[in-house]
C-alpha positions as YAML, in Angstrom:
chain: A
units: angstrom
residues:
- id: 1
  name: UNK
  ca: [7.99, 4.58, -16.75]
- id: 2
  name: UNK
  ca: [10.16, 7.57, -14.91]
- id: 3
  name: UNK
  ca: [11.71, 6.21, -11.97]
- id: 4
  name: UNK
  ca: [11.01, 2.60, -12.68]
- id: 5
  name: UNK
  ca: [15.09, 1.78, -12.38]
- id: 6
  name: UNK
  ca: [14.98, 3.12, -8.54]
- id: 7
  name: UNK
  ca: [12.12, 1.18, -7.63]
- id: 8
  name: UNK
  ca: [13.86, -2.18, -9.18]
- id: 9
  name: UNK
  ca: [16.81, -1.30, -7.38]
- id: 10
  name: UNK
  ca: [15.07, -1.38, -3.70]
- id: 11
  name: UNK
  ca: [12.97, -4.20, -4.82]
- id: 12
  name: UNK
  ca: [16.36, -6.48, -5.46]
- id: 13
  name: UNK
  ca: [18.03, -5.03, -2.49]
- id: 14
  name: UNK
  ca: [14.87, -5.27, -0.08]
- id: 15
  name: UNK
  ca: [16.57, -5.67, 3.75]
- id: 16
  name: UNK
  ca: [13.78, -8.89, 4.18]
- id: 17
  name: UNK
  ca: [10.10, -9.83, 3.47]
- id: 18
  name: UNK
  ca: [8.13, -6.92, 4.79]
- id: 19
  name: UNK
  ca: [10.23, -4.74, 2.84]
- id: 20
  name: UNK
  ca: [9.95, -6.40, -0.32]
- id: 21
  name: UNK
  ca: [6.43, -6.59, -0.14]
- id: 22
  name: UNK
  ca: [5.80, -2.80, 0.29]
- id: 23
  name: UNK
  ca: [8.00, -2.06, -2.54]
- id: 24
  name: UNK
  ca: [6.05, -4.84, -4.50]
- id: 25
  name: UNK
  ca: [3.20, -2.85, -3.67]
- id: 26
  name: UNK
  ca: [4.33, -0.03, -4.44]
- id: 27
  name: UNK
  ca: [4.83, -1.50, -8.34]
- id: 28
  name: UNK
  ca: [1.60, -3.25, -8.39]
- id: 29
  name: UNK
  ca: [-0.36, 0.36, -8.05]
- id: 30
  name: UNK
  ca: [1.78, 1.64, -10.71]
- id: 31
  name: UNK
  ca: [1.13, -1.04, -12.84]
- id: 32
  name: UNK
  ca: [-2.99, -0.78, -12.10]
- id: 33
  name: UNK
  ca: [-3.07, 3.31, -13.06]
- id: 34
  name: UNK
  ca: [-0.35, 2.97, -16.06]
- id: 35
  name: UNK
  ca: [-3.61, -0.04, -17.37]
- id: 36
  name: UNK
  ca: [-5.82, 2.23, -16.53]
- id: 37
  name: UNK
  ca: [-4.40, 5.00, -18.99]
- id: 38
  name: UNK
  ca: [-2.84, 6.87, -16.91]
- id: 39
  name: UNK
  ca: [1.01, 8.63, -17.24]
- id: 40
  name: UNK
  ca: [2.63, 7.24, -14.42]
- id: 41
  name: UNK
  ca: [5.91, 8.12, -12.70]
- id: 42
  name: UNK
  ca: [7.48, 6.83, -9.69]
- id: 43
  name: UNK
  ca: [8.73, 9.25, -6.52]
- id: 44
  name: UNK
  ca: [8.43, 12.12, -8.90]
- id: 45
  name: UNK
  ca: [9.73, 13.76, -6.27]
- id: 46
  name: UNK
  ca: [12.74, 11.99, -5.22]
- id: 47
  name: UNK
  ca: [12.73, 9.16, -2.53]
- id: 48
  name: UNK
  ca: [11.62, 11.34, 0.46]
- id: 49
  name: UNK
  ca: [8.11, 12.61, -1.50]
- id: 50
  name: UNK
  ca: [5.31, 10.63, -2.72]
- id: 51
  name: UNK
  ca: [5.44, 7.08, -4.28]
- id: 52
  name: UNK
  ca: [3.55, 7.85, -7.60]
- id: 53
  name: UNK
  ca: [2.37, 10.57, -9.74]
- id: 54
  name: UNK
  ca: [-0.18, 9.65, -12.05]
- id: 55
  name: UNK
  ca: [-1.85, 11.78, -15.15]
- id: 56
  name: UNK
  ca: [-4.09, 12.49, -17.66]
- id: 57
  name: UNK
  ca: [-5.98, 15.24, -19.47]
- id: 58
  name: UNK
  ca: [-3.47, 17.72, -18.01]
- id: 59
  name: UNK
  ca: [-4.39, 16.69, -14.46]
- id: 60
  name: UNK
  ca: [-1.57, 15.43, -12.06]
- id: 61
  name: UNK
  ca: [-2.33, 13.82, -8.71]
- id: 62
  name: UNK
  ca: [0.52, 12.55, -6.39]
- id: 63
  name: UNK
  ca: [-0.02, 9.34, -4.66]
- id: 64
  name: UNK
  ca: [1.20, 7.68, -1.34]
- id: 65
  name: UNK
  ca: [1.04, 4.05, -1.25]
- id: 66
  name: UNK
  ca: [0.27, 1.87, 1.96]
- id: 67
  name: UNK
  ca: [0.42, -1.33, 2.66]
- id: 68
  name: UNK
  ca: [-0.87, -2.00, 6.14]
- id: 69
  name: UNK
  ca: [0.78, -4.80, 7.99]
- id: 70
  name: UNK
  ca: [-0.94, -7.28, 10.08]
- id: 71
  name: UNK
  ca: [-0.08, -6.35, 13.59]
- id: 72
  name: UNK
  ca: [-2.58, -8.55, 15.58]
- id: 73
  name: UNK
  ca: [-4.27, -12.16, 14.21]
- id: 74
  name: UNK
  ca: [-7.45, -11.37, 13.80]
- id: 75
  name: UNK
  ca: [-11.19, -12.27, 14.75]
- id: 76
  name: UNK
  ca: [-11.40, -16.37, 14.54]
- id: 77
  name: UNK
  ca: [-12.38, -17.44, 10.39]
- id: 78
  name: UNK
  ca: [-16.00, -17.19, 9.80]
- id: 79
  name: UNK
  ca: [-18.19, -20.38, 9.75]
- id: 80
  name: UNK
  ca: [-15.58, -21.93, 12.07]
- id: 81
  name: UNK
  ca: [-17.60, -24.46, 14.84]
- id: 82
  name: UNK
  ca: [-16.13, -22.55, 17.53]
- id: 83
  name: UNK
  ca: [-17.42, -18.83, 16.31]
- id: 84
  name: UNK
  ca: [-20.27, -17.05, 17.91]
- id: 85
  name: UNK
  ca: [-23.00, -16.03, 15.14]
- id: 86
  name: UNK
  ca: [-21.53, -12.53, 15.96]
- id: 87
  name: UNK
  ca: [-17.39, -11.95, 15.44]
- id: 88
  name: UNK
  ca: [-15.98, -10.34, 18.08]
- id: 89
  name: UNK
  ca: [-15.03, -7.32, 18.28]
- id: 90
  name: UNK
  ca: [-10.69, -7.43, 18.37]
- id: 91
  name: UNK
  ca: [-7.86, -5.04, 18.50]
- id: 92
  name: UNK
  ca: [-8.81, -1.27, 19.66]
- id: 93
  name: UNK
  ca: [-11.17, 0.14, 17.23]
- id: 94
  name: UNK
  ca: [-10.29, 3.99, 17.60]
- id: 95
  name: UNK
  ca: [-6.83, 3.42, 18.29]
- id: 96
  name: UNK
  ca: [-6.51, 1.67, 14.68]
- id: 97
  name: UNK
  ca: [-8.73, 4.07, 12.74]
- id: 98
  name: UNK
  ca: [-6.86, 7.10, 13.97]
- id: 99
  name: UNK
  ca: [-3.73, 5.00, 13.22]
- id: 100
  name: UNK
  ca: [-5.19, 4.42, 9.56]
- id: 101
  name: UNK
  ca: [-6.18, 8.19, 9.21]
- id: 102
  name: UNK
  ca: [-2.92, 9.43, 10.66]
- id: 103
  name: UNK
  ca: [-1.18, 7.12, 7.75]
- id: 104
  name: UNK
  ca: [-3.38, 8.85, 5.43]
...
């Protein structure tokens, strides 16, 4: 797999956890589209451009992977004795889906 060597080498020189898990990430996509039949490179454009490009039948797409870290804890778990039969609402709504757009 084209570029496969420069994603190892971040993956075993990862600064700490968070890191390592977005490169991880970043491999486990690759892994799902090269199953899936496609031709898959990674940064096809160097370090600075997308994470994948994938292909098939002559058709290239460039992908960005994401992996969105948890910021805030959460509503409560469901079924807990101490949940309402509704979940509250957390976090700021339109703050986080412009976020998650913007990232897009």
């Amino acid at each position: 797999m084209p570029g496969a060597g420069a994603l190892f080498r971040r993956v075993a020189s990862a600064a700490g956890v968070e890191d390592l898990r977005d490169y991880l990430a970043e491999a486990q996509y690759a892994l799902v589209f090269a199953g899936l039949g496609f031709e898959v490179s990674i940064e096809p454009h160097g370090r600075k451009g997308p994470d994948l490009g994938i292909a098939r039948g002559g058709e290239i797409t460039l992908i960005e992977v994401t992996r969105f870290r948890t910021v805030h804890e959460g509503p409560p778990a469901a079924f807990s004795e101490n949940v309402p039969e509704i979940l509250p609402i957390y976090g700021d709504p339109l703050r986080d889906i412009r976020k998650a757009r913007d990232k897009i």
